[in-house]
PyMOL commands that place a pseudoatom at each C-alpha (Angstrom):
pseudoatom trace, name=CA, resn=UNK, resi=1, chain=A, elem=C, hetatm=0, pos=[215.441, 127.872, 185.369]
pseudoatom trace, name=CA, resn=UNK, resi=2, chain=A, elem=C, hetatm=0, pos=[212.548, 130.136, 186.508]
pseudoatom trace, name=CA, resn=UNK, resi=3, chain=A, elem=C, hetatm=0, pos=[214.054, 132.730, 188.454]
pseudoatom trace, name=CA, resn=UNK, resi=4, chain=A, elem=C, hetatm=0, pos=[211.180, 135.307, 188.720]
pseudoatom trace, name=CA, resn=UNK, resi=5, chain=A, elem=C, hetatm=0, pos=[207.618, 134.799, 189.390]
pseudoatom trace, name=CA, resn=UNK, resi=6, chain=A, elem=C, hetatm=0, pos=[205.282, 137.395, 189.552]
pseudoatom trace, name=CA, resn=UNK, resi=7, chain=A, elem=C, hetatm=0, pos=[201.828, 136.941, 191.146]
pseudoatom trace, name=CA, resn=UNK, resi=8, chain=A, elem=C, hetatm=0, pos=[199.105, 139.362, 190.606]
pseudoatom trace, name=CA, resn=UNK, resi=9, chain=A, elem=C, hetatm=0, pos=[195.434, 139.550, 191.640]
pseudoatom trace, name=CA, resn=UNK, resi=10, chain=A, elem=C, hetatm=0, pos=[192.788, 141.331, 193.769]
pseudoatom trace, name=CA, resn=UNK, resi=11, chain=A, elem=C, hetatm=0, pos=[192.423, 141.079, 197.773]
pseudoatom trace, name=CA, resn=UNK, resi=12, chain=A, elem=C, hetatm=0, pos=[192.209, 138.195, 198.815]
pseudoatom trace, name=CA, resn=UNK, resi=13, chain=A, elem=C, hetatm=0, pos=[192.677, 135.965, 195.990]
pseudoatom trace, name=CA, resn=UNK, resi=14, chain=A, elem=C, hetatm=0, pos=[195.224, 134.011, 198.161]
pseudoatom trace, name=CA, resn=UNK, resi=15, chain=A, elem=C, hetatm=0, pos=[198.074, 136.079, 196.641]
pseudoatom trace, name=CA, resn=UNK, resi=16, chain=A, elem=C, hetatm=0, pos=[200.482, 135.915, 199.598]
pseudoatom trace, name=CA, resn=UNK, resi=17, chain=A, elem=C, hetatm=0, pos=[199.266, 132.124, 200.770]
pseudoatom trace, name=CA, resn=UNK, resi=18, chain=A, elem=C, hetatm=0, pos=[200.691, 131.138, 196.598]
pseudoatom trace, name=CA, resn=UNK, resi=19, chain=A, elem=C, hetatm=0, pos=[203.739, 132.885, 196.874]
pseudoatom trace, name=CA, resn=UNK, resi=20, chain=A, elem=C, hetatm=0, pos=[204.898, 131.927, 200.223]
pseudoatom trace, name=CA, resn=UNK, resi=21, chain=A, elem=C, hetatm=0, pos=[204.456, 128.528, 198.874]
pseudoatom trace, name=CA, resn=UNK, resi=22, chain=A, elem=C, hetatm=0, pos=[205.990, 128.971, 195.619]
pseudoatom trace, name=CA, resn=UNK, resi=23, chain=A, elem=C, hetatm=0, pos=[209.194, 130.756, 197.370]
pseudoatom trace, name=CA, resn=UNK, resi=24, chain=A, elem=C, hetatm=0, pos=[209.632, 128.025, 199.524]
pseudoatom trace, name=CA, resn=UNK, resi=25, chain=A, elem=C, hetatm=0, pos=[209.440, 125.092, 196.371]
pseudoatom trace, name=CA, resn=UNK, resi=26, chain=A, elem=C, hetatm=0, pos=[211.953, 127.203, 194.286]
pseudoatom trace, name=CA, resn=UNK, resi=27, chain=A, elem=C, hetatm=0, pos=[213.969, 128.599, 197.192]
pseudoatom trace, name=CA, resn=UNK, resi=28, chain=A, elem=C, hetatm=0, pos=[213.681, 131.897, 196.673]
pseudoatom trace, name=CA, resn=UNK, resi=29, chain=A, elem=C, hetatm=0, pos=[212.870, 135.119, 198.755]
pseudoatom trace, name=CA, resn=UNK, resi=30, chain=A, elem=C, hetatm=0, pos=[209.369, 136.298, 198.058]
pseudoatom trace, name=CA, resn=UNK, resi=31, chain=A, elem=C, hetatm=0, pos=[208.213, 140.158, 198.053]
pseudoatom trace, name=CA, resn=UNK, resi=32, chain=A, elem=C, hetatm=0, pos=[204.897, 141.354, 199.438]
pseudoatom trace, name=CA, resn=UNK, resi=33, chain=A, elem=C, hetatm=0, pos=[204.222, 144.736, 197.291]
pseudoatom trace, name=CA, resn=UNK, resi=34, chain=A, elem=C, hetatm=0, pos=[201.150, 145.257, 199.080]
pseudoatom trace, name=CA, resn=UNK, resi=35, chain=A, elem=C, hetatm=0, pos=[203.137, 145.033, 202.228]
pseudoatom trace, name=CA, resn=UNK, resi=36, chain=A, elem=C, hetatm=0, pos=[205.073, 148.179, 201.074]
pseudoatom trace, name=CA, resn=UNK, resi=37, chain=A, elem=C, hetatm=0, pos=[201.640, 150.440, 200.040]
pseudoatom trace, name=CA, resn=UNK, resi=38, chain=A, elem=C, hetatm=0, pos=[200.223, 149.468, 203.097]
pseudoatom trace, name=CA, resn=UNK, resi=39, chain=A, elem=C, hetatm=0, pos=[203.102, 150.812, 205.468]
pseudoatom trace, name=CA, resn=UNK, resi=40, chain=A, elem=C, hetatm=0, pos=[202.848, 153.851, 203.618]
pseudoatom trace, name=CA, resn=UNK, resi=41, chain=A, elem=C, hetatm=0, pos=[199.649, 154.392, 204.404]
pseudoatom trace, name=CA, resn=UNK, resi=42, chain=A, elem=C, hetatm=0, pos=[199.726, 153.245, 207.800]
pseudoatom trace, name=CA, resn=UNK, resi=43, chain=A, elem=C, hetatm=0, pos=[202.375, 155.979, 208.255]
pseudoatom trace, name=CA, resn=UNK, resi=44, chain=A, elem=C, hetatm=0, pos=[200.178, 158.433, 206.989]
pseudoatom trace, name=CA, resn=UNK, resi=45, chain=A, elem=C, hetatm=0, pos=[197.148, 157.752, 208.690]
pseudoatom trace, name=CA, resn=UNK, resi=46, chain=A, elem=C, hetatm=0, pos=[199.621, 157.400, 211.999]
pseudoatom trace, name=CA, resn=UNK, resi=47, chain=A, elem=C, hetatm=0, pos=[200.892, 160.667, 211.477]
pseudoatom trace, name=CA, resn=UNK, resi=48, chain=A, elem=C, hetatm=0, pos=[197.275, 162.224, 210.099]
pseudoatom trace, name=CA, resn=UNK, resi=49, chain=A, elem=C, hetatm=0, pos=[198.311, 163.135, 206.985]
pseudoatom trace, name=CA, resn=UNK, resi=50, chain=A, elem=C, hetatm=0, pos=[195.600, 162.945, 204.306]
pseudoatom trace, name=CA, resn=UNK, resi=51, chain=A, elem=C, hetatm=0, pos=[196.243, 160.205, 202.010]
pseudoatom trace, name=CA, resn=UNK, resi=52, chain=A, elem=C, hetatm=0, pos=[194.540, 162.038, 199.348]
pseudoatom trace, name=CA, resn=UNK, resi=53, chain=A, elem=C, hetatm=0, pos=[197.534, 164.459, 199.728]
pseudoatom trace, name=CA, resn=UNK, resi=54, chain=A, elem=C, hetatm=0, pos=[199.332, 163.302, 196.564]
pseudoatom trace, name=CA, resn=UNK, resi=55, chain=A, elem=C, hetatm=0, pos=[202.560, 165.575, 197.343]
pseudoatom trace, name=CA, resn=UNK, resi=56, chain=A, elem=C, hetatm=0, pos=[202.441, 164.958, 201.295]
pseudoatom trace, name=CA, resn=UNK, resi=57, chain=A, elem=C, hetatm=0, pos=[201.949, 161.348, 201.042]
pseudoatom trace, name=CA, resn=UNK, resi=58, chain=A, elem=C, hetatm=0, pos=[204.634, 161.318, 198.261]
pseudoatom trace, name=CA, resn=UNK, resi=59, chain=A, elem=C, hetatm=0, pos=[207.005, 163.355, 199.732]
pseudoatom trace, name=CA, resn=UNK, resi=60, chain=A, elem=C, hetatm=0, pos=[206.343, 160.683, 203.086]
pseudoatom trace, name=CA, resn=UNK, resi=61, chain=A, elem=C, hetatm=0, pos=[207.162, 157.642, 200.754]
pseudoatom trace, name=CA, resn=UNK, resi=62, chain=A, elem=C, hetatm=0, pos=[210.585, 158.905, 199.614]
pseudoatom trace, name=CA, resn=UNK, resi=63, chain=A, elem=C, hetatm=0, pos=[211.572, 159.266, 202.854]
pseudoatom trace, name=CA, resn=UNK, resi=64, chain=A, elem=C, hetatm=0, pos=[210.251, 155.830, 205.063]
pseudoatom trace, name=CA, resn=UNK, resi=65, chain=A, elem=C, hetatm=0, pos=[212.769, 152.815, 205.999]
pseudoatom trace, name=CA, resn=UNK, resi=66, chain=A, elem=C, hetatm=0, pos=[210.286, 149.848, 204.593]
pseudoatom trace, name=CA, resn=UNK, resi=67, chain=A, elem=C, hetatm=0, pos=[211.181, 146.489, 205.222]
pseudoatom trace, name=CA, resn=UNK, resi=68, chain=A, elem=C, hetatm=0, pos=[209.109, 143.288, 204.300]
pseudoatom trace, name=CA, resn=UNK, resi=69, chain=A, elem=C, hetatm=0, pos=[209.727, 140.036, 204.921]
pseudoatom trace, name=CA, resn=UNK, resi=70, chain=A, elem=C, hetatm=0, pos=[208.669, 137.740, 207.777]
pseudoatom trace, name=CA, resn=UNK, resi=71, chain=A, elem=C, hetatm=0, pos=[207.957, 140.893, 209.616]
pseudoatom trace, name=CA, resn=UNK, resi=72, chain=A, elem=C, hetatm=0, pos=[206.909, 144.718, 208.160]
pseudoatom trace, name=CA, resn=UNK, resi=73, chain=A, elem=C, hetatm=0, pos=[208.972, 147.562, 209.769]
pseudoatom trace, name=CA, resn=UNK, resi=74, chain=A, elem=C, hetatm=0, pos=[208.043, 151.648, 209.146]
pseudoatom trace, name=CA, resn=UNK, resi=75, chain=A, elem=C, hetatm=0, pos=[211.537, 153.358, 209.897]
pseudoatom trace, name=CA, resn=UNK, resi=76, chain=A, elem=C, hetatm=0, pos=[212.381, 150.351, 212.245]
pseudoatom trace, name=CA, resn=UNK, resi=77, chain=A, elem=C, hetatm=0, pos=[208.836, 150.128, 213.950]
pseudoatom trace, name=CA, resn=UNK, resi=78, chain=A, elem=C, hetatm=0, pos=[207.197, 146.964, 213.638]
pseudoatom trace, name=CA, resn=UNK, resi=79, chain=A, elem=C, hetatm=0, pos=[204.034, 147.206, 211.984]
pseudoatom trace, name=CA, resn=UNK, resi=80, chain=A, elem=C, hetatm=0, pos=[202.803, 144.078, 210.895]
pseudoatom trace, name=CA, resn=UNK, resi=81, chain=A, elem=C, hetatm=0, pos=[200.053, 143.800, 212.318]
pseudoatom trace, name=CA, resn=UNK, resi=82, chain=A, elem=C, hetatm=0, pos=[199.245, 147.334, 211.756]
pseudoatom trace, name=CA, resn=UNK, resi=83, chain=A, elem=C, hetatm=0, pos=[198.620, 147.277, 208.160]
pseudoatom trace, name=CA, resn=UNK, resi=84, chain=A, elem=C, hetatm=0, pos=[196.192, 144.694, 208.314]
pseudoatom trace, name=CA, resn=UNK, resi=85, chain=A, elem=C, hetatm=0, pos=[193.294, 146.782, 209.716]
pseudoatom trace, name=CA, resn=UNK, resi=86, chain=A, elem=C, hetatm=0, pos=[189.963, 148.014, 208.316]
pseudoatom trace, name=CA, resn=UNK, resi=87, chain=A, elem=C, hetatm=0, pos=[191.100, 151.724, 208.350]
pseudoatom trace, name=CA, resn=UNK, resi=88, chain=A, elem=C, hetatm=0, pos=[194.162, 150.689, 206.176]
pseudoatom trace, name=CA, resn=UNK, resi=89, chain=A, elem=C, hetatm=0, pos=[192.160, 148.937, 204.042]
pseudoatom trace, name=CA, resn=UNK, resi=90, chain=A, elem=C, hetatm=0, pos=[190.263, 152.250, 203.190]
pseudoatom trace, name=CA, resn=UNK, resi=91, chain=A, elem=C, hetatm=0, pos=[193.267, 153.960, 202.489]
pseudoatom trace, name=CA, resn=UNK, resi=92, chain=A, elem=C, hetatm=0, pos=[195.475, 151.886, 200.503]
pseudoatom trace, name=CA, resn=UNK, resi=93, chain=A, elem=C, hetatm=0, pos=[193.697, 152.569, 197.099]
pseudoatom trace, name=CA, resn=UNK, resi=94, chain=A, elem=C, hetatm=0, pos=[194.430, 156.060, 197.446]
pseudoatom trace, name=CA, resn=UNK, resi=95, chain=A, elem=C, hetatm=0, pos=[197.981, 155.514, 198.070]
pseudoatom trace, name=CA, resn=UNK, resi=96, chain=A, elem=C, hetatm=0, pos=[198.789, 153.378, 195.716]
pseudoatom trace, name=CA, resn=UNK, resi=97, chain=A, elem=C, hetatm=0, pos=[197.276, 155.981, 193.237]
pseudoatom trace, name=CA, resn=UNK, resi=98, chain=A, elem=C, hetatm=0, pos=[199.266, 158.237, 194.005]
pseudoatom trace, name=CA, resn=UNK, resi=99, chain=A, elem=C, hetatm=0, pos=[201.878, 158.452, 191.074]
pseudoatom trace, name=CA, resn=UNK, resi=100, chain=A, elem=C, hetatm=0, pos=[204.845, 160.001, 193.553]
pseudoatom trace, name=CA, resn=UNK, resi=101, chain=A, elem=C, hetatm=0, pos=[204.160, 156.937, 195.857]
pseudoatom trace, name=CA, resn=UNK, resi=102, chain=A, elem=C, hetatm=0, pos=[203.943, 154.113, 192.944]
pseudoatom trace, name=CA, resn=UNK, resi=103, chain=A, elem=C, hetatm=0, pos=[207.366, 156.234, 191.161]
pseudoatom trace, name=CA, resn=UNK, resi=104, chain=A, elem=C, hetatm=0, pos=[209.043, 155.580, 194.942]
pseudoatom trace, name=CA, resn=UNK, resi=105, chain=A, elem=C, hetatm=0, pos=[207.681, 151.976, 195.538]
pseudoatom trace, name=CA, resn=UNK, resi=106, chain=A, elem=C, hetatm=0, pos=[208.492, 150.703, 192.007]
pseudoatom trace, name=CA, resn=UNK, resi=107, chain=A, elem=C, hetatm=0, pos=[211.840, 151.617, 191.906]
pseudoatom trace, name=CA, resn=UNK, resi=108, chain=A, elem=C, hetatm=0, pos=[212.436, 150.091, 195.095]
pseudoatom trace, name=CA, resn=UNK, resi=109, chain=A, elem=C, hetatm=0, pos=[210.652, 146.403, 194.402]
pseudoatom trace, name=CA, resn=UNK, resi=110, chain=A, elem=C, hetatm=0, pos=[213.255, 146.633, 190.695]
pseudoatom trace, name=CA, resn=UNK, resi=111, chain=A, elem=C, hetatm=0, pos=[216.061, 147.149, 193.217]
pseudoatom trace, name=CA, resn=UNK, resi=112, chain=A, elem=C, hetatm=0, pos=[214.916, 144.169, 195.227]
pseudoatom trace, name=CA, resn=UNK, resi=113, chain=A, elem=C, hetatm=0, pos=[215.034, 142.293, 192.576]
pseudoatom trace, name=CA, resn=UNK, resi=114, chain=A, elem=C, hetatm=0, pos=[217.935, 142.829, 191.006]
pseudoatom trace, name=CA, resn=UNK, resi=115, chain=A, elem=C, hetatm=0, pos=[219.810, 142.741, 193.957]
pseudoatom trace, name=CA, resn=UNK, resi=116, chain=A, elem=C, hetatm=0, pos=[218.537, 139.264, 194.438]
pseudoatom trace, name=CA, resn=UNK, resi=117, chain=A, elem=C, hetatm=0, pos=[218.596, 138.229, 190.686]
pseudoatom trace, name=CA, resn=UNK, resi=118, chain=A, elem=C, hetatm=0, pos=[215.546, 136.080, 191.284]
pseudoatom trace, name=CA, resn=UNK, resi=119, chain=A, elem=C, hetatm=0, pos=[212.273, 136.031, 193.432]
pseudoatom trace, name=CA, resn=UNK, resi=120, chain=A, elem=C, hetatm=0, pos=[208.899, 135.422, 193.785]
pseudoatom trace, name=CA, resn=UNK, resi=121, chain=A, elem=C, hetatm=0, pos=[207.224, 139.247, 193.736]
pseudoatom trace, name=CA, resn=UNK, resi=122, chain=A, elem=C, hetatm=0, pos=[203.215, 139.616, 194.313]
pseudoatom trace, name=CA, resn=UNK, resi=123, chain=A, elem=C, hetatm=0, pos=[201.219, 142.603, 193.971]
pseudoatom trace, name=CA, resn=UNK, resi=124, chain=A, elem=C, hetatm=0, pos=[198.536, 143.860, 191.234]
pseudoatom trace, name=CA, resn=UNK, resi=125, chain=A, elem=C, hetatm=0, pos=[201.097, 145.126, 188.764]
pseudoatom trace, name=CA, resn=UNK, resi=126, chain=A, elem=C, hetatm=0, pos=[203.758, 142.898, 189.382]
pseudoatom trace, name=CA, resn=UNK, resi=127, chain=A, elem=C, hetatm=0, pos=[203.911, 141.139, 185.560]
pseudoatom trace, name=CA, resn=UNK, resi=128, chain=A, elem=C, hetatm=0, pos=[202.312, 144.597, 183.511]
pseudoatom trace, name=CA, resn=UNK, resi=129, chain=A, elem=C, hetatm=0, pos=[204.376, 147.480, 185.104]
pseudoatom trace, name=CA, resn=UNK, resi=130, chain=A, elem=C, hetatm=0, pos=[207.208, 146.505, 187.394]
pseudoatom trace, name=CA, resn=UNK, resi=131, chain=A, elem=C, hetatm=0, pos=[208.751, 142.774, 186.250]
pseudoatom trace, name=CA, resn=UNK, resi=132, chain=A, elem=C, hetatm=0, pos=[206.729, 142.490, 182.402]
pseudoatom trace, name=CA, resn=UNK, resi=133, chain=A, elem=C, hetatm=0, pos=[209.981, 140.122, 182.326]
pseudoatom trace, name=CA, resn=UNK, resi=134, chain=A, elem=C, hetatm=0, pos=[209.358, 137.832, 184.673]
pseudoatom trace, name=CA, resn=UNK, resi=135, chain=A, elem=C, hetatm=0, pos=[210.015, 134.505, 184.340]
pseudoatom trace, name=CA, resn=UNK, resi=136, chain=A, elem=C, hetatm=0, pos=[206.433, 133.454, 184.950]
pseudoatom trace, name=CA, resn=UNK, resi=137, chain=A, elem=C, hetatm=0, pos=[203.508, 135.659, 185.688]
pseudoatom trace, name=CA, resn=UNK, resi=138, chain=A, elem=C, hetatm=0, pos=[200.332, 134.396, 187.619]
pseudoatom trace, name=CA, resn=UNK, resi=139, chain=A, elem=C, hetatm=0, pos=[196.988, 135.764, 188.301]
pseudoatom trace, name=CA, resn=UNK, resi=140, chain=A, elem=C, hetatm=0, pos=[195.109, 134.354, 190.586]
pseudoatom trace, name=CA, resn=UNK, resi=141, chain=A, elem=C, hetatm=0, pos=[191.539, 135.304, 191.476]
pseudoatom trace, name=CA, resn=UNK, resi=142, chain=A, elem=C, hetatm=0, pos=[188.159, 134.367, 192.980]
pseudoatom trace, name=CA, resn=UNK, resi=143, chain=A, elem=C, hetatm=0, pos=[185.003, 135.229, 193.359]
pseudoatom trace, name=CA, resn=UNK, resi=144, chain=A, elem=C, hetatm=0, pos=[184.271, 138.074, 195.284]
pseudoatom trace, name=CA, resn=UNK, resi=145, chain=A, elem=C, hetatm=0, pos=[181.801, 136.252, 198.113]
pseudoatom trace, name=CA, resn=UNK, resi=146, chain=A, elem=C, hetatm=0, pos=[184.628, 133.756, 198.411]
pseudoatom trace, name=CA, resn=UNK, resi=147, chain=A, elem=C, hetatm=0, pos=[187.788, 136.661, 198.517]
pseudoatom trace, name=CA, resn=UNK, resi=148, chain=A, elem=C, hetatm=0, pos=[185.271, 138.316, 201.420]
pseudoatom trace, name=CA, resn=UNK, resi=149, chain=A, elem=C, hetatm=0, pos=[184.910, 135.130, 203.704]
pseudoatom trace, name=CA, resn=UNK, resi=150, chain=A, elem=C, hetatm=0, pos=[188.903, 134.780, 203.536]
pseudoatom trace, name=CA, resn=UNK, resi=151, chain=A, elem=C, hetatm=0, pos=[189.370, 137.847, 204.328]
pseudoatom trace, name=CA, resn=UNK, resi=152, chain=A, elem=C, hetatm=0, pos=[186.682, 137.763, 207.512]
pseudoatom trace, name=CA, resn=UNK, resi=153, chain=A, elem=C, hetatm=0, pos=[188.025, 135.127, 208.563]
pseudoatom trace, name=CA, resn=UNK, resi=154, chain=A, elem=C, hetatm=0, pos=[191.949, 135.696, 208.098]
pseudoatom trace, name=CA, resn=UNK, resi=155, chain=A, elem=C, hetatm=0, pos=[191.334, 139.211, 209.775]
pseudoatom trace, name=CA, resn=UNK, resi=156, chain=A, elem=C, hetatm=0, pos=[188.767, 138.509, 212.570]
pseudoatom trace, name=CA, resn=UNK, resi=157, chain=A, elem=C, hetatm=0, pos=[188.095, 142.286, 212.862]
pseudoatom trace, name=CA, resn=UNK, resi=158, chain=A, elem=C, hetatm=0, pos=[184.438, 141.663, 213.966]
pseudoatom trace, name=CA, resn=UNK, resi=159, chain=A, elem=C, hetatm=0, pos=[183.464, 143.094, 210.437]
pseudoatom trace, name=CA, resn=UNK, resi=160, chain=A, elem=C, hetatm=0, pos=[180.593, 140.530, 208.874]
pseudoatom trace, name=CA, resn=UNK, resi=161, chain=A, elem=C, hetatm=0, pos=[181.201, 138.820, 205.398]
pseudoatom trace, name=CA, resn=UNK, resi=162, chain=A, elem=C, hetatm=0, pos=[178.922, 141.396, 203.709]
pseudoatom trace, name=CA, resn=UNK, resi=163, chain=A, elem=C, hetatm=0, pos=[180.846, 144.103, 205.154]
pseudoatom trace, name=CA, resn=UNK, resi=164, chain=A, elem=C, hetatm=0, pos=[184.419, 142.906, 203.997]
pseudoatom trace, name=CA, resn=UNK, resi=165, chain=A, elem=C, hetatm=0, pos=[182.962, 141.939, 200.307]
pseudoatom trace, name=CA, resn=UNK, resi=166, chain=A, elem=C, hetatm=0, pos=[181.336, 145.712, 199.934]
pseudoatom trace, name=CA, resn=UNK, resi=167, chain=A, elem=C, hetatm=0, pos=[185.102, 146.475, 200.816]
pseudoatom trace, name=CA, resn=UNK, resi=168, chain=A, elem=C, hetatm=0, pos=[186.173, 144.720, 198.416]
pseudoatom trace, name=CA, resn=UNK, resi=169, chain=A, elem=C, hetatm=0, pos=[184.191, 145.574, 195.743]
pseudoatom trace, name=CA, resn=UNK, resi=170, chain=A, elem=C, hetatm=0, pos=[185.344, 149.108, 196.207]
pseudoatom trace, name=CA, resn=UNK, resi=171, chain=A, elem=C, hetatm=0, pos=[188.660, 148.102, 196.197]
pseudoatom trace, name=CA, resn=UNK, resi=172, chain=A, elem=C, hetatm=0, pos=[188.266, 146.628, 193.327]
pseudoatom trace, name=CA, resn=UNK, resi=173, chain=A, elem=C, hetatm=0, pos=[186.938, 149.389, 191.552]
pseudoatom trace, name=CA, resn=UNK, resi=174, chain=A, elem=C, hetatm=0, pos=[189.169, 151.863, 192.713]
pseudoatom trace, name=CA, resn=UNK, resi=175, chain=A, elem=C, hetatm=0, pos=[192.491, 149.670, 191.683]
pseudoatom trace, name=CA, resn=UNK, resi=176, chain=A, elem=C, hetatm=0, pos=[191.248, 148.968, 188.421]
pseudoatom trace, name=CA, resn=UNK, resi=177, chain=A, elem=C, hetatm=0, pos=[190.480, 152.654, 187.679]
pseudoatom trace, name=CA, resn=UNK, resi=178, chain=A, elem=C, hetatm=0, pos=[193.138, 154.161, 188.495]
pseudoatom trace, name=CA, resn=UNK, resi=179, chain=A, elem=C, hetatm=0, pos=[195.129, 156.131, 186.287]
pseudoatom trace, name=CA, resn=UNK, resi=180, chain=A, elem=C, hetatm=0, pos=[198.711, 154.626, 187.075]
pseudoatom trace, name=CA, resn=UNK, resi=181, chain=A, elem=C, hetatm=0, pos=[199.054, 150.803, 186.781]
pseudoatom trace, name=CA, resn=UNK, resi=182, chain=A, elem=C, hetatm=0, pos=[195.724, 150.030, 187.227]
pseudoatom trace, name=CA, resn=UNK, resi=183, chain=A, elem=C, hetatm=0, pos=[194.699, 146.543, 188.224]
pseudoatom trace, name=CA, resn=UNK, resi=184, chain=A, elem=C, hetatm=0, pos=[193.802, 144.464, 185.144]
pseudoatom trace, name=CA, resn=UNK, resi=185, chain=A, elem=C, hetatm=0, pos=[190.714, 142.339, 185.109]
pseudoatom trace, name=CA, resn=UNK, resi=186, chain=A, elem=C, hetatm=0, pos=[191.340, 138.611, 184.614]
pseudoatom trace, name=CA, resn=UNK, resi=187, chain=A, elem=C, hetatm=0, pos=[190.475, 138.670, 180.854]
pseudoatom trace, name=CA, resn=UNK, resi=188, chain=A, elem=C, hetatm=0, pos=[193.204, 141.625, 180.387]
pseudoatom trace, name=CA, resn=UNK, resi=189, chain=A, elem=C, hetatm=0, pos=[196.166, 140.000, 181.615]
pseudoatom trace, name=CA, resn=UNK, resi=190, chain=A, elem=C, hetatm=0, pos=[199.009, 139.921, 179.514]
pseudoatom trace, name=CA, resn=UNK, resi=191, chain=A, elem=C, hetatm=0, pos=[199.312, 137.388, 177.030]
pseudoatom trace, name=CA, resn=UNK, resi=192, chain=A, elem=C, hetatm=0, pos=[201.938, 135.116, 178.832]
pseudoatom trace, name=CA, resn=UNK, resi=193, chain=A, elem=C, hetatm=0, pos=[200.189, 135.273, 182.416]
pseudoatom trace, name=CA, resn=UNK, resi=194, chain=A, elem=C, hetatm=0, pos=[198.369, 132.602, 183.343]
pseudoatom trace, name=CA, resn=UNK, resi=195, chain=A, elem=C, hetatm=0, pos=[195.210, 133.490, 184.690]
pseudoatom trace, name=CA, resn=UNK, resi=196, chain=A, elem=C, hetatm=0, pos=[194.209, 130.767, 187.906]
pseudoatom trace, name=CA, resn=UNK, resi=197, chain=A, elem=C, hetatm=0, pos=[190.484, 130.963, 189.441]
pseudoatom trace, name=CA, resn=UNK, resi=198, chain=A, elem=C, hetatm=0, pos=[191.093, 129.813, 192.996]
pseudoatom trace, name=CA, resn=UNK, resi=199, chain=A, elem=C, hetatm=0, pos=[187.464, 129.673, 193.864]
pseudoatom trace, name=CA, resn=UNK, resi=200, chain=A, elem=C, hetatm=0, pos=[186.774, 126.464, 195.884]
pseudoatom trace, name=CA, resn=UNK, resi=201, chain=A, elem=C, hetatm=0, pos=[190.146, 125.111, 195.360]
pseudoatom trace, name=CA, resn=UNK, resi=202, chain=A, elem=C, hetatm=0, pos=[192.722, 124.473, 198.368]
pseudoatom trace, name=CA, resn=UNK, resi=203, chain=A, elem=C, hetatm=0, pos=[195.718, 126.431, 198.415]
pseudoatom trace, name=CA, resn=UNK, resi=204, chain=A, elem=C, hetatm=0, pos=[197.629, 122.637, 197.579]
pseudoatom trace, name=CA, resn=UNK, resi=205, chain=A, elem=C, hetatm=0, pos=[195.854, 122.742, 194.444]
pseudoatom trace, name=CA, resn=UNK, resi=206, chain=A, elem=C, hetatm=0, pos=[196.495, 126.114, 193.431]
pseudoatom trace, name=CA, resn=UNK, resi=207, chain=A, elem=C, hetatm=0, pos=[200.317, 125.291, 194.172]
pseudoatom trace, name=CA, resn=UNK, resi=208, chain=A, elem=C, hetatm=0, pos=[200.220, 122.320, 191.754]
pseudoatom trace, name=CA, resn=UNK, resi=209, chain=A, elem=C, hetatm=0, pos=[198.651, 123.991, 188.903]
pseudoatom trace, name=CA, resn=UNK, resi=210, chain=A, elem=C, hetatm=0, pos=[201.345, 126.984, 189.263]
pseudoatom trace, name=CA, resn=UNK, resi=211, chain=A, elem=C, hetatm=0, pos=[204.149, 124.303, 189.781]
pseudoatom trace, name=CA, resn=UNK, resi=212, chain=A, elem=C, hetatm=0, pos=[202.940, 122.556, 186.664]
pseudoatom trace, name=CA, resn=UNK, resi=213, chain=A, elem=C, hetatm=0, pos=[203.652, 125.758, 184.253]
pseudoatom trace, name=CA, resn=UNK, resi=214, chain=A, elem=C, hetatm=0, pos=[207.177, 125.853, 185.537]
for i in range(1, 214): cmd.bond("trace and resi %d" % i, "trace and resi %d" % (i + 1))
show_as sticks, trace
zoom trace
């Protein structure tokens, strides 16, 4: 029985869409990593610390109340919403390069796990760094025009297509740079990942060919 799925990927590949879906076909609890990054740098950029900081934004991390599920809470403040914004967006990559932060964040999505003993877990280093035991490990990506109109239109910010794919090209570059757990390019993956291009394919489909390697 497949009790852990992890689901890697860049911005919007249609990570979170795959594993809400998956969760709810194996009845499991699904984990948002990003979420968890995100809130941290929300709180930083909420309290004006620098998120280039390494040992401010670190020392933050150790001590925030993060909750993700339906909803994302900072120390009991619901920020869901928050941590979907352009200025996040800019800052994430240089929190979650931040070793202190990833040492923190890491230990925390193991705990989920094993707490659970099963669960569907998405993120960019989900099946190379924090579950390389998973059950089955996924990663799904597009093509960058097609990640950027998702994201336009998922986040209806006012920012134009071209803005939101120069975004993520930077993103991009930055994750897969970094020094600690770096996002792996598609042909990198780990031997037993399967690698799914969800360019012009409806979430549906993408669900079937993940259900299919179950």
């Amino acid at each position: 029985m497949t009790k852990v799925v992890a689901i890697d990927g860049p911005a919007g590949a249609g990570k979170s869409t795959l594993a809400q879906a998956v969760a709810e076909h194996l009845g499991l609890e699904r984990l948002d990593t990003g979420a968890m990054y995100r809130a941290v740098a929300w709180n930083a950029l909420d309290h004006g610390i620098d998120v280039r900081d390494t040992a401010a934004v670190g020392e933050m991390a150790r001590c925030l109340r993060i909750e993700v599920g339906d909803r994302v809470t900072v120390d009991g403040k619901d920020v869901t919403g928050g941590i979907r914004t352009a200025a996040v967006d800019r800052a994430v990559s240089a929190v979650a390069a931040n070793p202190e932060v990833r040492d923190t964040l890491v230990a925390r999505q193991r705990q989920w796990v094993a707490e659970r003993g099963a669960g569907v877990v998405e993120g960019r280093d989900i099946g190379t760094v924090v579950l390389p035991g998973a059950d089955l490990k996924v990663y799904l990506t597009a093509g960058t025009g097609e990640r950027a109109r998702r994201r336009a239109t998922e986040r209806g910010d006012g920012r134009s297509v071209a803005e939101v794919e120069t975004d993520l090209e930077r993103r991009d570059r930055l994750d897969s740079s970094r020094a600690v757990s770096p996002l792996v390019m598609p042909e990198d993956v780990a031997d037993d990942a399967v690698v799914i291009d969800s360019t012009g394919k409806s979430a549906d489909v993408v669900l079937r060919e993940v259900l299919a390697c179950l």
